[in-house]
C-alpha positions in Angstrom: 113.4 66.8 18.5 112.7 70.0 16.6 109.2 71.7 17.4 108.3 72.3 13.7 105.0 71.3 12.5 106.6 69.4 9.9 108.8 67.5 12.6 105.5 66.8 14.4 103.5 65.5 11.7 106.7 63.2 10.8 106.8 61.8 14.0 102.9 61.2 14.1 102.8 59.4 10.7 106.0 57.2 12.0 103.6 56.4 14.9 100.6 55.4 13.2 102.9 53.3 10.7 104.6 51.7 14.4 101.0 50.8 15.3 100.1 49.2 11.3 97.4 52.2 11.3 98.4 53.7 8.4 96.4 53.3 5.4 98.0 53.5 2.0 96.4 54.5 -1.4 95.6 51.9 -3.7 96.1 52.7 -6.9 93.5 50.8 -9.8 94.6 51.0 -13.0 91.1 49.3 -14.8 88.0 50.8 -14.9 85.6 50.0 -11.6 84.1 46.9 -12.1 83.5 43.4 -9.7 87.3 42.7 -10.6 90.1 45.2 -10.7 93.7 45.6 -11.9 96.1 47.1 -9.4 99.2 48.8 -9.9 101.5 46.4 -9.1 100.3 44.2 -10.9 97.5 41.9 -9.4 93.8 41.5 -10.3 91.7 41.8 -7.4 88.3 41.4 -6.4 86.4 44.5 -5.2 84.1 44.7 -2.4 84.4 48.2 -1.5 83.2 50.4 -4.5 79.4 51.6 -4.5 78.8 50.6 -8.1 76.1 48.1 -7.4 74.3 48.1 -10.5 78.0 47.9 -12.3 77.1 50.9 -14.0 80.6 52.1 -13.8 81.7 50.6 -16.4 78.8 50.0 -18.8 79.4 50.7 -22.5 75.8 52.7 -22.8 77.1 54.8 -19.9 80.6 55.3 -20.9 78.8 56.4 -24.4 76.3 59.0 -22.6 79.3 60.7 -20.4 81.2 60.9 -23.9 78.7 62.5 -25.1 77.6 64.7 -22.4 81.3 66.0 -22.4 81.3 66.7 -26.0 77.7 68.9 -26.1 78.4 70.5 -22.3 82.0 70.0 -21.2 82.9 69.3 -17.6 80.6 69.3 -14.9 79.5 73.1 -13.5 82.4 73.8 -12.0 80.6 74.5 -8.6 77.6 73.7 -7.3 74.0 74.2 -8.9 73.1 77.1 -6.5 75.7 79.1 -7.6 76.4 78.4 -11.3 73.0 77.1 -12.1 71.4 73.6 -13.6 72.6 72.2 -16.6 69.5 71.0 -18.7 70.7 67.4 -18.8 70.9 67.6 -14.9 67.1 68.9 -15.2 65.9 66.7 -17.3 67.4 63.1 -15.6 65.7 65.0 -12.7 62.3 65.4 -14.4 62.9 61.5 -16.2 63.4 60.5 -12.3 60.5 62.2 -10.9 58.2 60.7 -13.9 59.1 57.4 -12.8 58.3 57.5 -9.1 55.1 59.8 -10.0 56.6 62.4 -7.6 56.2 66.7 -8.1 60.3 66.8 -8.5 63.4 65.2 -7.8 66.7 66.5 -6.2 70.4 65.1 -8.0 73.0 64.9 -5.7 77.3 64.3 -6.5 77.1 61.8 -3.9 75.3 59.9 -1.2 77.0 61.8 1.6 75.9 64.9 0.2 72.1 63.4 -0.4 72.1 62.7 3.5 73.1 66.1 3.9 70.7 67.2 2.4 67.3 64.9 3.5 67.0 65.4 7.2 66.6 68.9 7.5 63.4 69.4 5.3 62.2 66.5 6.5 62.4 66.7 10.2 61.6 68.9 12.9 61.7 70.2 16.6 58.8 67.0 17.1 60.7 64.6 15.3 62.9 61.8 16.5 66.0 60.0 14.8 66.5 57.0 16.8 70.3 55.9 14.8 72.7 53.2 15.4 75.8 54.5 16.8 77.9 53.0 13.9 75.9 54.6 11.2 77.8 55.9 8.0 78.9 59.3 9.0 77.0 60.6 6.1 73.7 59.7 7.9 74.8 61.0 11.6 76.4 64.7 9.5 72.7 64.9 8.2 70.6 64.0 11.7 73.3 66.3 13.0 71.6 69.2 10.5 68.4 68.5 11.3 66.1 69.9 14.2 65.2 66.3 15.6 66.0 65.0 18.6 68.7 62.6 18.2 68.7 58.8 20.1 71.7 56.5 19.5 71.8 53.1 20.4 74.9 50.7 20.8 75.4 48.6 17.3 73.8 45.1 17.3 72.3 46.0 20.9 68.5 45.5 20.9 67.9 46.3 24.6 69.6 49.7 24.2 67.5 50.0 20.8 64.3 49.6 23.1 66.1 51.9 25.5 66.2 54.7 23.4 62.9 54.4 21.6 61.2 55.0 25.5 63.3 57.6 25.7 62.0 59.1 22.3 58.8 58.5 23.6 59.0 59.5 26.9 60.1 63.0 25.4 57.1 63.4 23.3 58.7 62.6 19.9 57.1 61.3 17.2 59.5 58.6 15.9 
């Protein structure tokens, strides 16, 4: 067998397809709604999209993102901290923060990037995140930034929950 990279990575992906580990793309060919069209064909329910509220597909917002691409183009380009805010990204931001009666609001791309992004200001050296060990890995990323004290307990396991929370306390954290 030939020690290229190339010849390695072939022979891993032939491996995870021996084992049924490897995961294919699926390809949607509808917009993202409660039911989907697929490429080849079938229409399937889907259960795996965040678009709780169905918003993905709402006329009012398809209309809004139409127009928001007309008067500003396409997105930033980067991230606000180097190119700067749009207005319509301050003002949704201002709209949000009238509507919980909070100072400001922060807009995030996505939730992984939110968790990112809440720990850290939020927690310190005192602190203690006590987490389940199968959190998203957006949520264990973002303890991961923070200066807490970090707990985990097994998934489903109360007695190693109660474990852990002694152990927060027995350290001093606040929790």
């Amino acid at each position: 067998m030939s020690d290229s990279p190339t010849a390695r990575y072939a022979a891993e992906l032939d491996s995870i397809r021996a084992q049924g580990l490897f995961k294919s793309e699926r390809i949607i060919t509808s917009p993202q709604s409660a039911e989907i069209q697929m490429a080849d064909g079938r229409t399937v329910l889907n259960f795996c999209a965040n678009n709780y509220l169905g918003l993905a597909d709402h006329p009012d917002i398809i209309q809004a993102a139409k127009d928001a691409l007309d008067s500003h183009g396409f997105g930033m380009a980067s991230v606000r901290f180097i190119c700067g805010t749009q207005d319509l990204h301050k003002q949704l931001e201002a709209r949000i923060a009238s509507f919980f009666g909070t100072e400001d609001t922060i807009l995030y791309a996505a939730c992984f990037d939110a968790n990112g992004g809440l720990f850290e200001p939020l927690l310190g050296e005192d602190d203690a995140v006590i987490s389940d060990a199968l959190n998203h890995a957006s949520i264990i990323d973002g303890v991961r930034l923070c200066k807490a004290k970090r707990f985990r307990y097994a998934n489903c396991d109360m007695a190693d929950l109660e474990a852990q929370l002694q152990a927060a306390d027995a350290a001093g954290c606040k929790t």
